[in-house]
N, C-alpha and C positions, 0 to 999 in steps of 0.2 A: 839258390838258383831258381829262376822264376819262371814256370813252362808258361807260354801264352797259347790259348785256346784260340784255335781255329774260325776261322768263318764258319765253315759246314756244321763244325762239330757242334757249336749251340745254334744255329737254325736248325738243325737236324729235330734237336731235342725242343727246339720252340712246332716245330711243322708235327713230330710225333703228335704234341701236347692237344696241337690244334685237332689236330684229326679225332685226339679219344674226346677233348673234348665238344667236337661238333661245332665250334667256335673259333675266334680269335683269343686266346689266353691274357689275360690278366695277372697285374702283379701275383695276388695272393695264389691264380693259378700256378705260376710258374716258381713261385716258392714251394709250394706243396710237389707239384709234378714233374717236377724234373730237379737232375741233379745241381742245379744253379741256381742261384740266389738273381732276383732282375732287376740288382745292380750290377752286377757282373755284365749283361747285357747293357746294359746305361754307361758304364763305362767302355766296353767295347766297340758298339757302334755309334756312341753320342747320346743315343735315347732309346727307350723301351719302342717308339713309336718307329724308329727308326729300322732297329732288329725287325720289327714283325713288318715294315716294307721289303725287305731284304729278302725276307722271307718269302714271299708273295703272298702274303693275309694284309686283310685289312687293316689298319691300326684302330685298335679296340672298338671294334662296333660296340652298337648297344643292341645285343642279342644273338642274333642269328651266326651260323657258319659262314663267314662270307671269304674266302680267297677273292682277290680281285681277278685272278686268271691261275685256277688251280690247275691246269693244265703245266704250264710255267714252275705252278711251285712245287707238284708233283717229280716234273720234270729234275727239277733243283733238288727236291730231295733224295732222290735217287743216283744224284752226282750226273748227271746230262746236260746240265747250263752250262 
């Protein structure tokens, strides 16, 4: 029997990731820091790029912490959207 993981349940763990790390996470992030592998997410939502919209993070900047409206994904993560 096959449990299927939630929406919340791995954006929760993509939006933690983000937060420690100051960023939008990356594959090798999200292998290393969370309990999921980001095909899990690829299969899930379609694409890695897709999850961390969902999430409210940018899709992989190049650098910086950027949420696109961390307010939103704050909100999201906390179970309020």
């Amino acid at each position: 029997m096959s449990r299927r993981l939630s929406d919340q349940t791995l954006l929760c763990a993509l939006l933690d990731l983000s937060f420690k790390l100051r960023r939008t996470p990356r594959e090798p992030d999200i292998n290393a820091g969370t309990p999921y592998h980001h095909t899990t997410y690829i299969r899930h939502f379609g694409s890695l790029r897709e999850a961390q919209r969902r999430a409210g993070l940018a899709p992989n900047p190049i650098g910086n912490f950027s949420h696109l409206d961390s307010k939103r994904a704050v909100s999201a993560h906390r179970g309020n959207a």
